[in-house]
BAFILUM-324305 format. One record per residue: residue number from 1; x, y, z of N, C-alpha, C in turn. Coordinates in steps of 0.05 Angstrom, whole numbers, plus 5000, padded with zeros to 4 digits. Example, Ala and Ser with C-alpha at 12.3 -4.5 7.8 and 13.67 -1.06 7.14 Angstrom:
<atom n="1" n_xx="5264" n_yy="4886" n_zz="5156" ca_xx="5246" ca_yy="4910" ca_zz="5156" c_xx="5264" c_yy="4934" c_zz="5156"/>
<atom n="2" n_xx="5257" n_yy="4955" n_zz="5142" ca_xx="5273" ca_yy="4979" ca_zz="5143" c_xx="5258" c_yy="5001" c_zz="5157"/>
This chain:
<atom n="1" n_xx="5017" n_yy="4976" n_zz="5000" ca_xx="5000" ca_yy="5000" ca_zz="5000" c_xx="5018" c_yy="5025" c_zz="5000"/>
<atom n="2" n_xx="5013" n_yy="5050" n_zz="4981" ca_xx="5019" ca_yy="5076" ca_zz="4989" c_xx="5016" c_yy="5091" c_zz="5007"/>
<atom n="3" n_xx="5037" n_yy="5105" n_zz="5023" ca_xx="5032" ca_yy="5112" ca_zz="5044" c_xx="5012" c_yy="5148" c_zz="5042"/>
<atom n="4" n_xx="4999" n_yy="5154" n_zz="5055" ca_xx="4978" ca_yy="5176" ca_zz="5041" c_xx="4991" c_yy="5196" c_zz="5055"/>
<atom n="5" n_xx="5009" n_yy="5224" n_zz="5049" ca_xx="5019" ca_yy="5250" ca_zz="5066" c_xx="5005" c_yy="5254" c_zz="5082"/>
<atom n="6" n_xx="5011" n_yy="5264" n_zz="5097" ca_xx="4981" ca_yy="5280" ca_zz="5130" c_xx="4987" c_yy="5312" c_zz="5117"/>
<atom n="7" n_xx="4961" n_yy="5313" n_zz="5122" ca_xx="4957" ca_yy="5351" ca_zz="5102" c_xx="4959" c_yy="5367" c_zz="5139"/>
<atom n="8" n_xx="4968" n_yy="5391" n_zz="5127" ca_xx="4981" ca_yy="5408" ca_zz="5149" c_xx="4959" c_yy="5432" c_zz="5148"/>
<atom n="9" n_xx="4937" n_yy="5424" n_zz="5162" ca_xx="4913" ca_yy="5445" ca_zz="5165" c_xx="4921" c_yy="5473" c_zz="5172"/>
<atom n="10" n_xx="4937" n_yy="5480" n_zz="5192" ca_xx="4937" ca_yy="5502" ca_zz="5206" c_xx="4962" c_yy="5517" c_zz="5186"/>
<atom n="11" n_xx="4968" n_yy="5501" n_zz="5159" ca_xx="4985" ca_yy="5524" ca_zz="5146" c_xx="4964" c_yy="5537" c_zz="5125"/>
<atom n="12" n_xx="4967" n_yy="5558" n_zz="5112" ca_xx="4940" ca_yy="5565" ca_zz="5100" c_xx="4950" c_yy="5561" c_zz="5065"/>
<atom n="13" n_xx="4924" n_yy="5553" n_zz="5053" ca_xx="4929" ca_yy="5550" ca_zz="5022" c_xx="4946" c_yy="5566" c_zz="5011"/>
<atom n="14" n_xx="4959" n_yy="5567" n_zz="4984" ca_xx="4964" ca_yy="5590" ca_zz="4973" c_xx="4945" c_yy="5595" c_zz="4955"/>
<atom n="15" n_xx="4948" n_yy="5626" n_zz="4951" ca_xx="4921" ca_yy="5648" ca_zz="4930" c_xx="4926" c_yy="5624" c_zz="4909"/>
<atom n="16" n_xx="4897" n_yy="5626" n_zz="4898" ca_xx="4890" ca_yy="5614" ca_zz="4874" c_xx="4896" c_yy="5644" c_zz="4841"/>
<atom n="17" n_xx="4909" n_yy="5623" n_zz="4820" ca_xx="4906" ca_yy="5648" ca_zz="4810" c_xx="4883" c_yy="5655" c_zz="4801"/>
<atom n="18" n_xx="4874" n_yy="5674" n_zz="4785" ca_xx="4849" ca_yy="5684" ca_zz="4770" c_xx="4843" c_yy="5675" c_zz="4756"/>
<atom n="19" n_xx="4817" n_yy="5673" n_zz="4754" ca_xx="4801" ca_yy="5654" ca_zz="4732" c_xx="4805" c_yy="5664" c_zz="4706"/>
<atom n="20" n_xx="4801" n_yy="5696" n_zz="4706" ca_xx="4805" ca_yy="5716" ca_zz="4678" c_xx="4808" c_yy="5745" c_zz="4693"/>
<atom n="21" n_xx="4816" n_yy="5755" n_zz="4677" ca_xx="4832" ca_yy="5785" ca_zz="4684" c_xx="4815" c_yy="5806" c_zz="4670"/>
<atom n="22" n_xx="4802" n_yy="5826" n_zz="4674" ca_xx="4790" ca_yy="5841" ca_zz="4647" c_xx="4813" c_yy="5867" c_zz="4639"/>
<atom n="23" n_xx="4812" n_yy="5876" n_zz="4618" ca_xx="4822" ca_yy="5894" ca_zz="4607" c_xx="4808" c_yy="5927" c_zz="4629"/>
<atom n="24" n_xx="4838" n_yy="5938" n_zz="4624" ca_xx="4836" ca_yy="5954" ca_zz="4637" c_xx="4825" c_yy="5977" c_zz="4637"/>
<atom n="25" n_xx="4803" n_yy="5998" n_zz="4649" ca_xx="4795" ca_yy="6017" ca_zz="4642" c_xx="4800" c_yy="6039" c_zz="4639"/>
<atom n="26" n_xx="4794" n_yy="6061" n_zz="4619" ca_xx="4812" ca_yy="6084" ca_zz="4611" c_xx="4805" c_yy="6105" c_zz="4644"/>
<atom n="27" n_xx="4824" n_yy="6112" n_zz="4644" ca_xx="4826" ca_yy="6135" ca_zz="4663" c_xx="4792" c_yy="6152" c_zz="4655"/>
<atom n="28" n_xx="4794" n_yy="6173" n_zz="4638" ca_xx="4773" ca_yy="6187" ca_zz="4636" c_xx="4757" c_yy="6177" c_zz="4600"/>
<atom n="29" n_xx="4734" n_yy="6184" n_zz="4612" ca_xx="4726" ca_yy="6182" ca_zz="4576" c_xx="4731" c_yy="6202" c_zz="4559"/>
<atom n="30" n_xx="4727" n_yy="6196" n_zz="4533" ca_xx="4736" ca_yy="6220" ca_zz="4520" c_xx="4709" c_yy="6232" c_zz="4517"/>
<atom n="31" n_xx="4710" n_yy="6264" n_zz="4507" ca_xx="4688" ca_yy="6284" ca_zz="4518" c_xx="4667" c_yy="6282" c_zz="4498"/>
<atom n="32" n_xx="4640" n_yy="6285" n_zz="4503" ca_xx="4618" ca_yy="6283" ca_zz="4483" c_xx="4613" c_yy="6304" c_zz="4463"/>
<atom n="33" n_xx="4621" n_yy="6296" n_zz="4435" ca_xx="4618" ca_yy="6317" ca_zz="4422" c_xx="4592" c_yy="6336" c_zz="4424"/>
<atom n="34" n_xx="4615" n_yy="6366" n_zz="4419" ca_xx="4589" ca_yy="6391" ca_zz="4428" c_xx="4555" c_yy="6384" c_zz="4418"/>
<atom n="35" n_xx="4541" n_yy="6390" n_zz="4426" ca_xx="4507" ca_yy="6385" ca_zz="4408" c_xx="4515" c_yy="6403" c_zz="4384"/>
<atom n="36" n_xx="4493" n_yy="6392" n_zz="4366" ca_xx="4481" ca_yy="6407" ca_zz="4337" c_xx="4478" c_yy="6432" c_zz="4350"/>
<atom n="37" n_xx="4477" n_yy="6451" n_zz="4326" ca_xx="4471" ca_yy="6476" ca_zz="4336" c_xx="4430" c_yy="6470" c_zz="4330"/>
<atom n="38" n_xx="4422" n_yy="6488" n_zz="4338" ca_xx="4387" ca_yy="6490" ca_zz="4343" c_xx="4385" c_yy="6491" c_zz="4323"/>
<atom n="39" n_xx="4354" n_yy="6476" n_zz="4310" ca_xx="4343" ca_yy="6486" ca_zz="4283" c_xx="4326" c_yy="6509" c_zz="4283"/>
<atom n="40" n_xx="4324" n_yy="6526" n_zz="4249" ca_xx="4304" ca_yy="6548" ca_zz="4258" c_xx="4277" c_yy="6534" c_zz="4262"/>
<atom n="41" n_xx="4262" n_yy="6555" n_zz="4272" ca_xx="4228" ca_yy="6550" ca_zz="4280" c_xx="4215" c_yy="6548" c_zz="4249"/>
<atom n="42" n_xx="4198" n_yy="6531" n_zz="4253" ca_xx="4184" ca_yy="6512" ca_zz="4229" c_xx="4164" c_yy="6532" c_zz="4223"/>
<atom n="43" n_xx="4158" n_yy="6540" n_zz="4201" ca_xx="4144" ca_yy="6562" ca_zz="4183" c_xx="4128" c_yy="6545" c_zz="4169"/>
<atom n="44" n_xx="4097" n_yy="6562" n_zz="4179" ca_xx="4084" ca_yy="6538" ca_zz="4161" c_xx="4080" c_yy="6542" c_zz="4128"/>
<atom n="45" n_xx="4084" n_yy="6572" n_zz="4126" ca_xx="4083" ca_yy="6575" ca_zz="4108" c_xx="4106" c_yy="6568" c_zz="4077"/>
<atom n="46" n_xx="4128" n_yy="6562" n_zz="4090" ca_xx="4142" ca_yy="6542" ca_zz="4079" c_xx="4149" c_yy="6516" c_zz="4080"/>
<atom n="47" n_xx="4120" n_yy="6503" n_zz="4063" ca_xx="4120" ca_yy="6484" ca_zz="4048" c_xx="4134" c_yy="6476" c_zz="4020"/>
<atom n="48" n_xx="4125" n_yy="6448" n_zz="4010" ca_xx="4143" ca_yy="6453" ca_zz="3986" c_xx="4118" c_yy="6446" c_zz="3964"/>
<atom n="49" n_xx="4117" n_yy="6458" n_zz="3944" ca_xx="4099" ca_yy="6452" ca_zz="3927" c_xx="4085" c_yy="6423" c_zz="3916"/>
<atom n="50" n_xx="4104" n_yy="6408" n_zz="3923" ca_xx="4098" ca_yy="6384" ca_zz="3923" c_xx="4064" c_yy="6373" c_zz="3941"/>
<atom n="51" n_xx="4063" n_yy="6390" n_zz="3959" ca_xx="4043" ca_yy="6386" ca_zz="3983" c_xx="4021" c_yy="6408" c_zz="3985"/>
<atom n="52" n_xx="4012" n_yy="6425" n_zz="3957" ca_xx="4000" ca_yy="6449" ca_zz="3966" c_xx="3974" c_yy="6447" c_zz="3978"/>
<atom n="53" n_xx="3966" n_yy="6423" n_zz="3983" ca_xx="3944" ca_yy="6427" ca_zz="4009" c_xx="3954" c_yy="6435" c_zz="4036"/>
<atom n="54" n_xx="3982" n_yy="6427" n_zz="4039" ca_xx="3982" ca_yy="6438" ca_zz="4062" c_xx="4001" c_yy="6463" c_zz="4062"/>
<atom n="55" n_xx="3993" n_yy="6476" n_zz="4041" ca_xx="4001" ca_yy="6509" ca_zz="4043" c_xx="3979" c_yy="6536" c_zz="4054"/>
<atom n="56" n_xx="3991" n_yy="6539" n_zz="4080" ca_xx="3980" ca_yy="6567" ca_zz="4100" c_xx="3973" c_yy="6591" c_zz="4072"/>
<atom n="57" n_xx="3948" n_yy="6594" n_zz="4063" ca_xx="3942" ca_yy="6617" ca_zz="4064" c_xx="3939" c_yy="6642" c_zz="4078"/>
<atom n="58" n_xx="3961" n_yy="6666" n_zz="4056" ca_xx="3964" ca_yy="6687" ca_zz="4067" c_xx="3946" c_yy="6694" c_zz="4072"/>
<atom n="59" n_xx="3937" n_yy="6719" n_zz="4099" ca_xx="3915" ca_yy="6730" ca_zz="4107" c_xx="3915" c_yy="6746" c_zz="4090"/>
<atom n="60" n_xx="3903" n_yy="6766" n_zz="4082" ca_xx="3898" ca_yy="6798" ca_zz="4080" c_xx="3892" c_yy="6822" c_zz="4099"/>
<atom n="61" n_xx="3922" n_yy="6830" n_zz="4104" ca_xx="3922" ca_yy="6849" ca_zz="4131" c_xx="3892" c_yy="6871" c_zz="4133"/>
């Protein structure tokens, strides 16, 4: 028969290594480009001919 080692409880395991490592994260993000500038305010009266039902007739001041 083999003789079986006696395990030494009171010494402690060594660290296991890591299962997986992730890649490392950037310090800061890079900055969000500035916004669009604003569009102008929607005129109803510019439509495109294509659609003249839905062209705003001018009043008569």
């Amino acid at each position: 028969m083999t003789e079986v080692p006696e395990i030494d409880v009171a010494t402690p395991a060594p660290p296991l290594p890591p299962l997986f490592t992730l890649p490392p994260v950037p310090a800061a993000a890079p900055a969000a480009p500035a916004p669009p500038p604003p569009l102008p305010a929607f005129e109803l009266t510019a439509v495109p001919l294509a659609y003249p039902w839905l062209a705003v007739p001018e009043l008569p001041v």
